[in-house]
C-alpha positions in Angstrom: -4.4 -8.4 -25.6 -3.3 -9.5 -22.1 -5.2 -9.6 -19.0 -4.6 -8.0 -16.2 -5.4 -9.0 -12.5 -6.3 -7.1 -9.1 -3.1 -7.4 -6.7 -3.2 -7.0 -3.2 0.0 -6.0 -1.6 1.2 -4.8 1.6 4.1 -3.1 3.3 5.6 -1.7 5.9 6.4 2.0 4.9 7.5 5.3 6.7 7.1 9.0 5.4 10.3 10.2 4.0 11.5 13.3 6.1 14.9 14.2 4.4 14.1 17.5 4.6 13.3 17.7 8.6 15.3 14.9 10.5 14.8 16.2 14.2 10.9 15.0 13.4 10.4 11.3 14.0 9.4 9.3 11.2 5.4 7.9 11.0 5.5 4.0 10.5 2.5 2.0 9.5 1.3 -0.2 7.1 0.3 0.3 2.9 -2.3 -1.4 1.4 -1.9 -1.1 -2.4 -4.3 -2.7 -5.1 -2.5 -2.4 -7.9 -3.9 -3.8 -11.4 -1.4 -5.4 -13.4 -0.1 -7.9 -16.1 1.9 -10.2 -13.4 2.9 -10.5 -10.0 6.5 -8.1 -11.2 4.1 -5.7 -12.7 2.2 -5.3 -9.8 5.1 -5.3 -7.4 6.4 -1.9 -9.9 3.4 0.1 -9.9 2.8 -0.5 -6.2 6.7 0.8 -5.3 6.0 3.8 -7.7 2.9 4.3 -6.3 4.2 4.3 -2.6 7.5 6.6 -3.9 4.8 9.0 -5.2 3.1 9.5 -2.0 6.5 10.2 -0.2 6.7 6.8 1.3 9.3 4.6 1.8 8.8 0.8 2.0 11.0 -0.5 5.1 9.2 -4.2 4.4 7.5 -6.6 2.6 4.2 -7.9 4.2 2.0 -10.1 1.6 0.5 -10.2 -1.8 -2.3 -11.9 -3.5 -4.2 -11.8 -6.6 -8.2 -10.7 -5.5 -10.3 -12.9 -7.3 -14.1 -11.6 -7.9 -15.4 -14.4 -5.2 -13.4 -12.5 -2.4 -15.2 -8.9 -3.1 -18.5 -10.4 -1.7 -16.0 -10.4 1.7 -14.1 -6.8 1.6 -14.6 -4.2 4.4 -15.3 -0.8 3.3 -11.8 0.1 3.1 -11.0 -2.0 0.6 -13.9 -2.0 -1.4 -13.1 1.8 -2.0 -9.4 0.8 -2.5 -10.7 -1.7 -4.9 -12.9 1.2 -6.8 -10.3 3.9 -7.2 -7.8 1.3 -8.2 -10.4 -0.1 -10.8 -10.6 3.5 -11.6 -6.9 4.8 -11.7 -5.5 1.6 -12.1 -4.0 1.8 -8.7 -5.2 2.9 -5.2 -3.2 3.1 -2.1 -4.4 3.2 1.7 -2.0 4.1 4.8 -2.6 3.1 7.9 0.1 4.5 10.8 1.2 2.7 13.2 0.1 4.1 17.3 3.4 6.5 18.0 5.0 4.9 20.9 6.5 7.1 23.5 9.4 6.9 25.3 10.4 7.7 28.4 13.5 7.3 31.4 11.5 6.8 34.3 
């Protein structure tokens, strides 16, 4: 039986709005913990994940493996991110970006 280890990944992502394009789309940032076999594991579930909640990644931030030592340090964010995924075996978090108005003055 193989092990599997807590990845921390994030992206840049944007809700999907095929279906209304005159509404712009929300940017910000996914945090996924995903657990998984390997880093390509992890990198699977979390796009599958992100697909399933209408997002679509537009970049790759970072990814680490959480080690049991760095859950003494996690905000409360992430400790609940880290509990549902322990849970589901995934968790994801989105955080948009401030919408930045423009204007022609």
């Amino acid at each position: 039986m193989s092990t599997q280890s807590a990845y921390f990944i994030q992206y840049r992502t944007c809700f999907n709005q095929s279906d209304n394009q005159s509404c712009p789309q929300a940017e910000g940032l996914a945090t996924v913990v995903v657990f998984a076999e390997d880093h390509r594991q992890a990198l699977c579930r979390a796009g599958k994940l992100i697909a399933k909640e209408d997002l679509q990644i537009s970049g790759f931030l970072k990814m680490s493996v959480l080690r049991e030592r760095n859950q003494q340090m996690f905000c409360a964010v992430l400790k609940s991110l880290f509990q549902r995924a322990e849970l589901y075996g995934a968790a994801l978090h989105f955080d948009p970006f401030p919408s930045r108005h423009h204007c022609c003055r």
